[in-house]
C-alpha positions in Angstrom: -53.1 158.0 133.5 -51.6 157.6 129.9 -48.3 154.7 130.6 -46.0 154.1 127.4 -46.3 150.3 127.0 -44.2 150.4 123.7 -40.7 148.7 124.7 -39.2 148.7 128.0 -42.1 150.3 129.0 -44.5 147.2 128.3 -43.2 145.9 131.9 -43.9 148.8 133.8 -47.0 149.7 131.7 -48.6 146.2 133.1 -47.5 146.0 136.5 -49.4 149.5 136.8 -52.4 148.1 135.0 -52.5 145.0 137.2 -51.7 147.2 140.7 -54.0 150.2 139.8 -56.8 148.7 137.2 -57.9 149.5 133.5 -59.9 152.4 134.9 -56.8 154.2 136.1 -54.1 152.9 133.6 -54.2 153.4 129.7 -51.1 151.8 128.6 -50.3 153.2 124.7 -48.1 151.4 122.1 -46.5 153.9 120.5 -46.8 152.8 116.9 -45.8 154.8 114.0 -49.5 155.9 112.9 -50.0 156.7 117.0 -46.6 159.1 116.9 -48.1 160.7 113.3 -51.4 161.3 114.5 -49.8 162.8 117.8 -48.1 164.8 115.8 -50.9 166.4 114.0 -52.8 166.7 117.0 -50.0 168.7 118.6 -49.8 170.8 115.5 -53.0 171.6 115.1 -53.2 172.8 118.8 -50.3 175.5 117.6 -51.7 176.7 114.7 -55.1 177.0 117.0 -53.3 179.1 119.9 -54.4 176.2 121.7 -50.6 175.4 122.9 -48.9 177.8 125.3 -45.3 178.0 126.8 -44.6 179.6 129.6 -42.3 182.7 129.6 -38.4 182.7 129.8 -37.6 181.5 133.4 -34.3 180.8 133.0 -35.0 177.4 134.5 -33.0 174.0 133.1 -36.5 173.0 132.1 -37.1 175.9 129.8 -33.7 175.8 128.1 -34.1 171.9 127.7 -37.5 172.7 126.6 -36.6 175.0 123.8 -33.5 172.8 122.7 -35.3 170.1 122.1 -38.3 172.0 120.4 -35.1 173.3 118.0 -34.0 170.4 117.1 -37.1 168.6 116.0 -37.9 168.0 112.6 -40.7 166.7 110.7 -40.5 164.4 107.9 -43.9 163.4 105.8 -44.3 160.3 104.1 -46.3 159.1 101.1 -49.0 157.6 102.8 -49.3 161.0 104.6 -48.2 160.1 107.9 -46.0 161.9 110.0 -42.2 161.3 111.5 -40.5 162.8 113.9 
């Protein structure tokens, strides 16, 4: 199981490691270059038909969902890393 250890989450991130082991818990750091290549990988994955959403529901989830998929923006640095 992936555990953000950037932050706040460093805490809760090591408490798992130390209660469930390495071979359970990969805690992540969140670092600018992780968030950029995340963001690639994610759009690559699109552009592949490799990412799916599920139909209208007219759940909370799916609105919240597509708001926040809305709202995003990309922004591309010089060193051609990703923001977002």
């Amino acid at each position: 199981m992936a555990v953000d250890a950037t932050g706040l989450g460093e805490g809760v991130a090591s408490h798992l490691t130390k209660a469930l082991g390495r071979l359970m818990v990969e805690p992540i750091k969140f670092t600018a270059p992780m968030k950029s290549k995340l963001g690639y990988e994610m759009m690559g994955a699109v552009n592949a038909g490799r990412l799916k959403m599920y139909m209208r529901d007219g759940s909370e989830e799916w609105a919240e969902f597509w708001r926040q998929v809305g709202s995003s923006r990309a922004r591309y640095r010089l060193n051609e890393t990703m923001d977002f």
